[in-house]
CHARMM-style PDB file with segment names, atoms N, HN, CA, C and O in Angstrom:
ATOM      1  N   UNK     1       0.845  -1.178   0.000  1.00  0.00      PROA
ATOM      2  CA  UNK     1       0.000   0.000   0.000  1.00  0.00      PROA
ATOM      3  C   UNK     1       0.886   1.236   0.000  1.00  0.00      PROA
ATOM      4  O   UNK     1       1.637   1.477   0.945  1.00  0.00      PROA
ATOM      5  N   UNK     2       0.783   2.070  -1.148  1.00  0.00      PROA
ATOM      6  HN  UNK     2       0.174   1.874  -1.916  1.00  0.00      PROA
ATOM      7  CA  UNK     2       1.662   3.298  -0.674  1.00  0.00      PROA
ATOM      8  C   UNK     2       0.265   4.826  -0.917  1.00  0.00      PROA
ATOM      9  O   UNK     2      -0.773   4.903  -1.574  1.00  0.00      PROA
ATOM     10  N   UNK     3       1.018   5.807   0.026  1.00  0.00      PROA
ATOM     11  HN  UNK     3       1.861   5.744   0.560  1.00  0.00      PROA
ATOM     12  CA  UNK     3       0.370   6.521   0.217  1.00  0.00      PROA
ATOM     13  C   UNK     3       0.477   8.091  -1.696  1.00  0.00      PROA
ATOM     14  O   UNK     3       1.445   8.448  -2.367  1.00  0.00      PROA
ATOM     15  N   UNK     4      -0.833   8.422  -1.768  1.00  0.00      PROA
ATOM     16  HN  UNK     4      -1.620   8.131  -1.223  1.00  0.00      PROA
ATOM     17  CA  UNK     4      -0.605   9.592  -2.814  1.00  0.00      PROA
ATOM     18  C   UNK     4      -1.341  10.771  -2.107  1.00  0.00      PROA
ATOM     19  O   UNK     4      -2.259  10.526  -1.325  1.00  0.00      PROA
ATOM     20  N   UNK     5      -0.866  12.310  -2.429  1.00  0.00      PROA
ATOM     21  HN  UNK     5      -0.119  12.509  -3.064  1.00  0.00      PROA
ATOM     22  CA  UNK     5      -1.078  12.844  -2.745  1.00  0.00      PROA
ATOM     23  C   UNK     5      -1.464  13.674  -4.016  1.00  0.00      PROA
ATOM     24  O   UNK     5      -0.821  13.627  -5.064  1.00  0.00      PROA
ATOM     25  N   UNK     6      -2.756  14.558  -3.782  1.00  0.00      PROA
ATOM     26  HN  UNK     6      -3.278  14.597  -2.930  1.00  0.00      PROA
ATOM     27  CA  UNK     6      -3.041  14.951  -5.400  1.00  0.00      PROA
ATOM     28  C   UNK     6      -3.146  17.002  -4.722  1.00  0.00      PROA
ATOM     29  O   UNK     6      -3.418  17.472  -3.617  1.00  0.00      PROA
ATOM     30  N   UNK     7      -2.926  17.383  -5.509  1.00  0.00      PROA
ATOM     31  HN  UNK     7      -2.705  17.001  -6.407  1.00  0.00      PROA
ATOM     32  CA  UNK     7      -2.891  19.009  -4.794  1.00  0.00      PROA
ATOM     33  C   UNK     7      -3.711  19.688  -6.177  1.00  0.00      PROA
ATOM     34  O   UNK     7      -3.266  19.851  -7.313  1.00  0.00      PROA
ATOM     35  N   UNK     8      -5.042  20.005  -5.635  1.00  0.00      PROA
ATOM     36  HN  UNK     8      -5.403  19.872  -4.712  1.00  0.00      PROA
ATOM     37  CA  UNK     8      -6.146  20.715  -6.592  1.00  0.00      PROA
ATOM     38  C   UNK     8      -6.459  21.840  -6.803  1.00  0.00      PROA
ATOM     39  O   UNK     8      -5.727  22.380  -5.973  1.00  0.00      PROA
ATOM     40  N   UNK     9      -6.955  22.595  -7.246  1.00  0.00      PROA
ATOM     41  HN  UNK     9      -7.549  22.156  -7.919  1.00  0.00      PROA
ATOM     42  CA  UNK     9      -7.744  23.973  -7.241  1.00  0.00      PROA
ATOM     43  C   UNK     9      -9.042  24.052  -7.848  1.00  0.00      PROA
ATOM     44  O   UNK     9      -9.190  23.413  -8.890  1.00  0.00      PROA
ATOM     45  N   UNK    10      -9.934  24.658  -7.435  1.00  0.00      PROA
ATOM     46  HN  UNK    10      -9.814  25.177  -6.589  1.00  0.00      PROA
ATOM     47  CA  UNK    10     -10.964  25.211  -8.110  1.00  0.00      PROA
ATOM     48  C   UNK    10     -11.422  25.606  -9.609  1.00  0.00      PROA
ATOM     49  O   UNK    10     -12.589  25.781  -9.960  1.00  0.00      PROA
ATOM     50  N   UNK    11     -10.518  25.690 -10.250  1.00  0.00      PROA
ATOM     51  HN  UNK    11      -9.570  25.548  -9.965  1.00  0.00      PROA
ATOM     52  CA  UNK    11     -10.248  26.181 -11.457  1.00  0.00      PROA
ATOM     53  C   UNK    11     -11.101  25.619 -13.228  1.00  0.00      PROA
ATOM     54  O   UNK    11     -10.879  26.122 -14.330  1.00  0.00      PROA
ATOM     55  N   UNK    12     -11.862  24.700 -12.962  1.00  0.00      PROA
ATOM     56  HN  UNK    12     -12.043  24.292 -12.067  1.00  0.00      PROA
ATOM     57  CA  UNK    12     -12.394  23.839 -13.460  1.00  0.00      PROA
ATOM     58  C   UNK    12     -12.243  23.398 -14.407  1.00  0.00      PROA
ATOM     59  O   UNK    12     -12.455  23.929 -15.497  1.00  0.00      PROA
ATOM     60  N   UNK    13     -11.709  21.967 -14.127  1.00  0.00      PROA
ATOM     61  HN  UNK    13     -11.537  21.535 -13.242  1.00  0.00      PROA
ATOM     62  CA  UNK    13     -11.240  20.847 -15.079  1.00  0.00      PROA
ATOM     63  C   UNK    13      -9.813  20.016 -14.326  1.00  0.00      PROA
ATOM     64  O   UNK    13      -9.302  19.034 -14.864  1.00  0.00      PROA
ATOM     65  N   UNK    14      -9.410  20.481 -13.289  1.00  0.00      PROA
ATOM     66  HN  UNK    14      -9.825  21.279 -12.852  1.00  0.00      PROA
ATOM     67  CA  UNK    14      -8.417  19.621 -12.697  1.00  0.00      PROA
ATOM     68  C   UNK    14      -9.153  18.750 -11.898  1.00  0.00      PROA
ATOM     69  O   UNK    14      -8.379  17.864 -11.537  1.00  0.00      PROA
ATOM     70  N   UNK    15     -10.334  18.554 -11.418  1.00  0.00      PROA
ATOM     71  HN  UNK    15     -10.963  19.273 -11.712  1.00  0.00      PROA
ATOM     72  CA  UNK    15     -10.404  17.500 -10.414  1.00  0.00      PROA
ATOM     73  C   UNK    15     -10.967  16.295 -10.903  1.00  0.00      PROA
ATOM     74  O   UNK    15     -10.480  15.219 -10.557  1.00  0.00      PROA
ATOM     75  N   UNK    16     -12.650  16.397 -12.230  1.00  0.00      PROA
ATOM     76  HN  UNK    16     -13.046  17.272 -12.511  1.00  0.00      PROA
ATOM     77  CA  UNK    16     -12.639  15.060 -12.683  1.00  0.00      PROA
ATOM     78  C   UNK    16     -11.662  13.867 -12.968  1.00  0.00      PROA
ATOM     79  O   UNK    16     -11.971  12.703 -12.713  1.00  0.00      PROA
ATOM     80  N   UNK    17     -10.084  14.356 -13.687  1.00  0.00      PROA
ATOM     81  HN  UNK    17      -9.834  15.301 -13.894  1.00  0.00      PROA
ATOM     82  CA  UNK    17      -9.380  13.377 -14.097  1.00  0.00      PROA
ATOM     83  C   UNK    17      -8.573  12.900 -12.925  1.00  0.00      PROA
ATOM     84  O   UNK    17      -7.822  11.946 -13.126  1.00  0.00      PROA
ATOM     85  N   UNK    18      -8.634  13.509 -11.560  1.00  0.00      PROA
ATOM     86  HN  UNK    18      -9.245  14.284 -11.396  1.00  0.00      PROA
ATOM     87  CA  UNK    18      -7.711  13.259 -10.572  1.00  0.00      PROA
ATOM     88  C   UNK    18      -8.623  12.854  -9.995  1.00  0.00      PROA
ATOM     89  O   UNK    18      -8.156  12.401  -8.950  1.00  0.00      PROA
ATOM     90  N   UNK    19      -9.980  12.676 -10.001  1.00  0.00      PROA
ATOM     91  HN  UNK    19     -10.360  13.043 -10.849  1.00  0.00      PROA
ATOM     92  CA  UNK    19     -10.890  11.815  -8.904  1.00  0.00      PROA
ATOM     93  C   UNK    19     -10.735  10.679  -9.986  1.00  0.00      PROA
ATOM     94  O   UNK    19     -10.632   9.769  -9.164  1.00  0.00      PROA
ATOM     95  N   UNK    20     -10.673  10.260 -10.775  1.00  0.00      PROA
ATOM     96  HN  UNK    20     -10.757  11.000 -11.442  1.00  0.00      PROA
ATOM     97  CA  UNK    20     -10.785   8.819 -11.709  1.00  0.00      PROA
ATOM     98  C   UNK    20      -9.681   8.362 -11.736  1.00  0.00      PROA
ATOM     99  O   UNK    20      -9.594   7.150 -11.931  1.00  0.00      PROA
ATOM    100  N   UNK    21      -8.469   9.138 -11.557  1.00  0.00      PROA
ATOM    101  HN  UNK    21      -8.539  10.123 -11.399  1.00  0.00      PROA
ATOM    102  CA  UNK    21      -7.126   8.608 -10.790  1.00  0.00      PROA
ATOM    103  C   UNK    21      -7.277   7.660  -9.423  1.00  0.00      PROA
ATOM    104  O   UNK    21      -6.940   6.545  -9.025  1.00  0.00      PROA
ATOM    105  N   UNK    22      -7.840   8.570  -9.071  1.00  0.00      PROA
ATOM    106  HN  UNK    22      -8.114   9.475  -9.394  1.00  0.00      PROA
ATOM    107  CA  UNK    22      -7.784   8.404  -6.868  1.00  0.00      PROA
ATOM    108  C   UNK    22      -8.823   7.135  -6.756  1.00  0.00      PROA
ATOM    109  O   UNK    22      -8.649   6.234  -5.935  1.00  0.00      PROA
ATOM    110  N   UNK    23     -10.182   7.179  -7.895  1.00  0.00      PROA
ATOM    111  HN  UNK    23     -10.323   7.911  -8.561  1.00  0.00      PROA
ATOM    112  CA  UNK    23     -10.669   5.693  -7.567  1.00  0.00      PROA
ATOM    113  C   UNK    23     -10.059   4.943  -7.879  1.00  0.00      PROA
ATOM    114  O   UNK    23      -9.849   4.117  -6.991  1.00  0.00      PROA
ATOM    115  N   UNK    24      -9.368   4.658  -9.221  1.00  0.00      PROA
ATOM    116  HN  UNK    24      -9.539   5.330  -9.943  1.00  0.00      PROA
ATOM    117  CA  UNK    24      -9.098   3.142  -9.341  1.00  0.00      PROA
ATOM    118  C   UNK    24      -7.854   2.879  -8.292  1.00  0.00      PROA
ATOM    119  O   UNK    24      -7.810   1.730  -7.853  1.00  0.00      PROA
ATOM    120  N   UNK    25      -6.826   3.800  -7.825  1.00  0.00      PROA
ATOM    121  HN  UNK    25      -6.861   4.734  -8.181  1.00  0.00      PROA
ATOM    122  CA  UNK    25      -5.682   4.031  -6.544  1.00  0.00      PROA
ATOM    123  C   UNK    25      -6.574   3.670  -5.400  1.00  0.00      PROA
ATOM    124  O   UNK    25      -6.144   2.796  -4.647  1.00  0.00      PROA
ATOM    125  N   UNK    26      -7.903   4.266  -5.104  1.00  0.00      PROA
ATOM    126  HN  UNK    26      -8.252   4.976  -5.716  1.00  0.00      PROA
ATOM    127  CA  UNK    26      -8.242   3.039  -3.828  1.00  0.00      PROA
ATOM    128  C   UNK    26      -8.871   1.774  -4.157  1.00  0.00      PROA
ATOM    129  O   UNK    26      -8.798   0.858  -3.338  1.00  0.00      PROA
ATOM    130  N   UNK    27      -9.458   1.620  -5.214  1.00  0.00      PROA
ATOM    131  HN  UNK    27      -9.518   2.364  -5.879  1.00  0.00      PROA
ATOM    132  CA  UNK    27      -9.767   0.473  -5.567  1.00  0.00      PROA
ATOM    133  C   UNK    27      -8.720  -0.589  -5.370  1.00  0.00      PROA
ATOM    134  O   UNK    27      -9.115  -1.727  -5.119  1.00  0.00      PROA
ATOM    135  N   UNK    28      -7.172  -0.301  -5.471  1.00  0.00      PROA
ATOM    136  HN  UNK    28      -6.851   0.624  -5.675  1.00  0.00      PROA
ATOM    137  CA  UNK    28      -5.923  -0.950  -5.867  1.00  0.00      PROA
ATOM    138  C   UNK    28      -5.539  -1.171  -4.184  1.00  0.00      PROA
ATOM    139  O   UNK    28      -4.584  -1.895  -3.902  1.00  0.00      PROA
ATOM    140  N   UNK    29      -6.344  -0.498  -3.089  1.00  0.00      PROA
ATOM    141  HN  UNK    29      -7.119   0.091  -3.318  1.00  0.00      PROA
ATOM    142  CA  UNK    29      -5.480  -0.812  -2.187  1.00  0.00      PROA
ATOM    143  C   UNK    29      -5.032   0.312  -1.352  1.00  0.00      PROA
ATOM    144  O   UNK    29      -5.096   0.381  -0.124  1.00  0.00      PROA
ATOM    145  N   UNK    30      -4.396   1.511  -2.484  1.00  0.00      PROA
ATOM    146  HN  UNK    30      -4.344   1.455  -3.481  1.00  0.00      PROA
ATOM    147  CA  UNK    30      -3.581   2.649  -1.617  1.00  0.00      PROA
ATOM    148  C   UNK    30      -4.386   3.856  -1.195  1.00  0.00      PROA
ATOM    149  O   UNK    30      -5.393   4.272  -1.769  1.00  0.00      PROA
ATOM    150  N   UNK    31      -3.776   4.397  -0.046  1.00  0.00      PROA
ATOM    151  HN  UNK    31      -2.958   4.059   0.420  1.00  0.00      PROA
ATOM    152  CA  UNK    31      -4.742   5.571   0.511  1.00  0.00      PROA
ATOM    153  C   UNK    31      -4.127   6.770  -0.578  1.00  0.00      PROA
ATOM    154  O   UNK    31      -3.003   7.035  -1.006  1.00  0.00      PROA
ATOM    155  N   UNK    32      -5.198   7.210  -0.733  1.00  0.00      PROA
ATOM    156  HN  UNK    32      -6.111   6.995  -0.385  1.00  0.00      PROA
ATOM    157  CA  UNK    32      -5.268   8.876  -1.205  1.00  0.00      PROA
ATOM    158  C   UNK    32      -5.567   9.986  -0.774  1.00  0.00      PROA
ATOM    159  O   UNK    32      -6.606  10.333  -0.212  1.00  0.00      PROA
ATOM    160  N   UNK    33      -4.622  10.598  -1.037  1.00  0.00      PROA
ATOM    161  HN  UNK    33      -3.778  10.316  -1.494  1.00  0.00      PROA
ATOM    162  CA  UNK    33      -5.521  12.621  -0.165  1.00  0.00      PROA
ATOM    163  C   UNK    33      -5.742  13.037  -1.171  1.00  0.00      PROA
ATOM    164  O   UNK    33      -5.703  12.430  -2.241  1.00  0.00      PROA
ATOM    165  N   UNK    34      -6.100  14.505  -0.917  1.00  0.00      PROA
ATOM    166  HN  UNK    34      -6.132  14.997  -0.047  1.00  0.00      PROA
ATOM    167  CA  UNK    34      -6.375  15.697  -1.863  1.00  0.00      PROA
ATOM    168  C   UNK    34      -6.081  16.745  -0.702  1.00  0.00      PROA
ATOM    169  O   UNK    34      -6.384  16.656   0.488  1.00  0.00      PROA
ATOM    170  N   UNK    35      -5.489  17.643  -1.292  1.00  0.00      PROA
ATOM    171  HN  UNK    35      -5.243  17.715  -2.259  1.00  0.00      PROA
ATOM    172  CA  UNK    35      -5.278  19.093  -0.848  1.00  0.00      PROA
ATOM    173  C   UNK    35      -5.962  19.733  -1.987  1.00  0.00      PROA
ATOM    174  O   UNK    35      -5.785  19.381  -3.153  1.00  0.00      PROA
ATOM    175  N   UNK    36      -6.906  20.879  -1.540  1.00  0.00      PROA
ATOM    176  HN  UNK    36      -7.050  21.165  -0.593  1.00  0.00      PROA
ATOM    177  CA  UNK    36      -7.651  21.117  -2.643  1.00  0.00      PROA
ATOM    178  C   UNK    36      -8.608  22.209  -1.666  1.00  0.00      PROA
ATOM    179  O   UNK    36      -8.403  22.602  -0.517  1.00  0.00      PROA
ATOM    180  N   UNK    37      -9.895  22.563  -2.764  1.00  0.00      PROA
ATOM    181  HN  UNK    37     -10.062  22.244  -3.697  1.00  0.00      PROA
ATOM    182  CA  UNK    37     -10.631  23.649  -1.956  1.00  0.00      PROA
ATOM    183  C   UNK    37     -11.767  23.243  -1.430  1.00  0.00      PROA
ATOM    184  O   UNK    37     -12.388  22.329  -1.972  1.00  0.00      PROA
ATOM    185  N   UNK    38     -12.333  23.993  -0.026  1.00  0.00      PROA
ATOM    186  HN  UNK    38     -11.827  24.736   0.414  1.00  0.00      PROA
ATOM    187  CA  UNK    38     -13.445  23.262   0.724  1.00  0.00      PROA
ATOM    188  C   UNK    38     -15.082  22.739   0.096  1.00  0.00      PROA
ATOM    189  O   UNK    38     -15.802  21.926   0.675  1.00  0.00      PROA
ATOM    190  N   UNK    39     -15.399  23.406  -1.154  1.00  0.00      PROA
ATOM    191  HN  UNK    39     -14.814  24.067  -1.625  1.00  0.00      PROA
ATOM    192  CA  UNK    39     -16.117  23.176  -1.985  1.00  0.00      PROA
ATOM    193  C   UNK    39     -15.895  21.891  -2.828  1.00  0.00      PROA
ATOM    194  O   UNK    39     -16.730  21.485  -3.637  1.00  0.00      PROA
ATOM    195  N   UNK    40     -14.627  21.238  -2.561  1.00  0.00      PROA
ATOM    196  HN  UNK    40     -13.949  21.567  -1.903  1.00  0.00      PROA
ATOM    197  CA  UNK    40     -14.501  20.010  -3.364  1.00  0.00      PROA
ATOM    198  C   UNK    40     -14.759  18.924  -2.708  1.00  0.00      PROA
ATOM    199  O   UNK    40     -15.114  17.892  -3.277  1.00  0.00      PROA
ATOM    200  N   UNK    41     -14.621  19.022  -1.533  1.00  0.00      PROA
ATOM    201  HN  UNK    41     -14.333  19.861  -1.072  1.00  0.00      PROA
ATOM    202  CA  UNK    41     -14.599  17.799  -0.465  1.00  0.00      PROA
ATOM    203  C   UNK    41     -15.619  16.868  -0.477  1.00  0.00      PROA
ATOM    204  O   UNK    41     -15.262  15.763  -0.069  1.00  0.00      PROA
ATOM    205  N   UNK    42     -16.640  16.950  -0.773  1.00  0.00      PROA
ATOM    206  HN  UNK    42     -16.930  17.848  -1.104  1.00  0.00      PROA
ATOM    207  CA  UNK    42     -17.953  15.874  -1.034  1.00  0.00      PROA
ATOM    208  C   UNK    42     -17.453  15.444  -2.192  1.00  0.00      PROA
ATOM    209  O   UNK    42     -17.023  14.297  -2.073  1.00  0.00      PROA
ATOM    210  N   UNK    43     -17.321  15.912  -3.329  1.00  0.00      PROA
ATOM    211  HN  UNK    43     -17.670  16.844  -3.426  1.00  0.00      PROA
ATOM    212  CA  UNK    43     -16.578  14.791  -5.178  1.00  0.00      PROA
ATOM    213  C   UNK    43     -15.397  14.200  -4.528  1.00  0.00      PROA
ATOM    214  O   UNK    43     -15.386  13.052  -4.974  1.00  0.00      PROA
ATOM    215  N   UNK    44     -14.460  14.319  -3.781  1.00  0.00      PROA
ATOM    216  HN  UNK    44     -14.469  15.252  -3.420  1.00  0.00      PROA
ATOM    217  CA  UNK    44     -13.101  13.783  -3.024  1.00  0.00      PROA
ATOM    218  C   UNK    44     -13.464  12.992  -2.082  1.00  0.00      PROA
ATOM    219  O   UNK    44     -13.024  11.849  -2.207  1.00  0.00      PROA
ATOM    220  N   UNK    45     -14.210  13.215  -1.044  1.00  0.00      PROA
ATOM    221  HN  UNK    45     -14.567  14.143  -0.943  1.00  0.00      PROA
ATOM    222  CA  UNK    45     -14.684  11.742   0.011  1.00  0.00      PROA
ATOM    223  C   UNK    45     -15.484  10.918  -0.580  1.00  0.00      PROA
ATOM    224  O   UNK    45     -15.441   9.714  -0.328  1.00  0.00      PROA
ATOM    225  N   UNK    46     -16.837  11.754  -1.976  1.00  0.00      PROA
ATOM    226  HN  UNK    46     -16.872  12.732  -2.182  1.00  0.00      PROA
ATOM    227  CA  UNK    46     -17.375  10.150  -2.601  1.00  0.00      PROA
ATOM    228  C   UNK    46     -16.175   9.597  -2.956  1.00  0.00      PROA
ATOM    229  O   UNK    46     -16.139   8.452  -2.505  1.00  0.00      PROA
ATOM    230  N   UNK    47     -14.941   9.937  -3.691  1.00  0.00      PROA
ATOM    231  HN  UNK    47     -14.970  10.867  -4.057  1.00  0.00      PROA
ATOM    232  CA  UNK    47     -14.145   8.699  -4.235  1.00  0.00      PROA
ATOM    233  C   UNK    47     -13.664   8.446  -3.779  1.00  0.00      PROA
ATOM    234  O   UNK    47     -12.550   8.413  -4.300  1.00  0.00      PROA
ATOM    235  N   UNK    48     -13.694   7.919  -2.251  1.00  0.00      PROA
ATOM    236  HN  UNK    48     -14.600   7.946  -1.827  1.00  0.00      PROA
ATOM    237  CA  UNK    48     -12.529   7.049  -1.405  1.00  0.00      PROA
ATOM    238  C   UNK    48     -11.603   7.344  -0.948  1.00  0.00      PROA
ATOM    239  O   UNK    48     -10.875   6.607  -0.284  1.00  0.00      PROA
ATOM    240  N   UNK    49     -11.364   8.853  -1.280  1.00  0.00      PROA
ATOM    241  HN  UNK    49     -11.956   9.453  -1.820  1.00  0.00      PROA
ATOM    242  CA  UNK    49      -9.965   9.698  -0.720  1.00  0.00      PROA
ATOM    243  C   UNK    49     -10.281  10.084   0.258  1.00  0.00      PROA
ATOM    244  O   UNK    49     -11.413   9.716   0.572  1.00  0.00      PROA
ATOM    245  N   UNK    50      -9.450  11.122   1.424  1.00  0.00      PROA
ATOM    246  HN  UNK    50      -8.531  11.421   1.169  1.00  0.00      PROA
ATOM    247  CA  UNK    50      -9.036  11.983   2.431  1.00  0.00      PROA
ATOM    248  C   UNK    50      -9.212  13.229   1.654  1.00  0.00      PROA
ATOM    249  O   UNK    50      -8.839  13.366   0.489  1.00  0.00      PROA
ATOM    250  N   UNK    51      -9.823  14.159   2.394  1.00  0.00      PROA
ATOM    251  HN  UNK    51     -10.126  14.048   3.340  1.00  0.00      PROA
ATOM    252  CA  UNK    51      -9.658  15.890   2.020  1.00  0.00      PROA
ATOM    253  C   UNK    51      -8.602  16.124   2.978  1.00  0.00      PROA
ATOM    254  O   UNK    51      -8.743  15.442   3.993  1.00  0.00      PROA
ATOM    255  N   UNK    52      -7.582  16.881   2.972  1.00  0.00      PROA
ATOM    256  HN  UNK    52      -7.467  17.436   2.148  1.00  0.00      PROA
ATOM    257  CA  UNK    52      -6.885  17.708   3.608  1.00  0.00      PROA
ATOM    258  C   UNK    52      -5.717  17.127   3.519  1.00  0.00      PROA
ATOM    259  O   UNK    52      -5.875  15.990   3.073  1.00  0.00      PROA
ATOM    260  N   UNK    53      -4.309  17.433   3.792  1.00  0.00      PROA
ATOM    261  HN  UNK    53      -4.181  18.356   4.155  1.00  0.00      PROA
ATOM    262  CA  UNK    53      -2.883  16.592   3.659  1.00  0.00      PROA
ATOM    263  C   UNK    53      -2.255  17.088   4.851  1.00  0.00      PROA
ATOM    264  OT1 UNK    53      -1.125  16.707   5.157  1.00  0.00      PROA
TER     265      UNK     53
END
């Protein structure tokens, strides 16, 4: 199991392809964060990640 970080912004269009990253990464086993903005945190905890780093 190794651990990832993903570091986001608001900006729109960085987080769909990094939440379809972060599922199949917990699907596989490994924990995931996101550092990112407080408005994202519900699309980031549905996919199995951690909000905050």
């Amino acid at each position: 199991m190794k651990d990832f970080l993903f570091a986001t912004l608001d900006a729109g269009g960085n987080l769909p392809p990094a939440l379809g990253i972060a599922r199949e990464l917990v699907r596989a086993g490994h924990r995931v964060r996101f550092l990112g903005e407080p408005q994202q945190a519900g699309m980031v905890e549905a996919a199995g990640s951690d909000r905050g780093a």
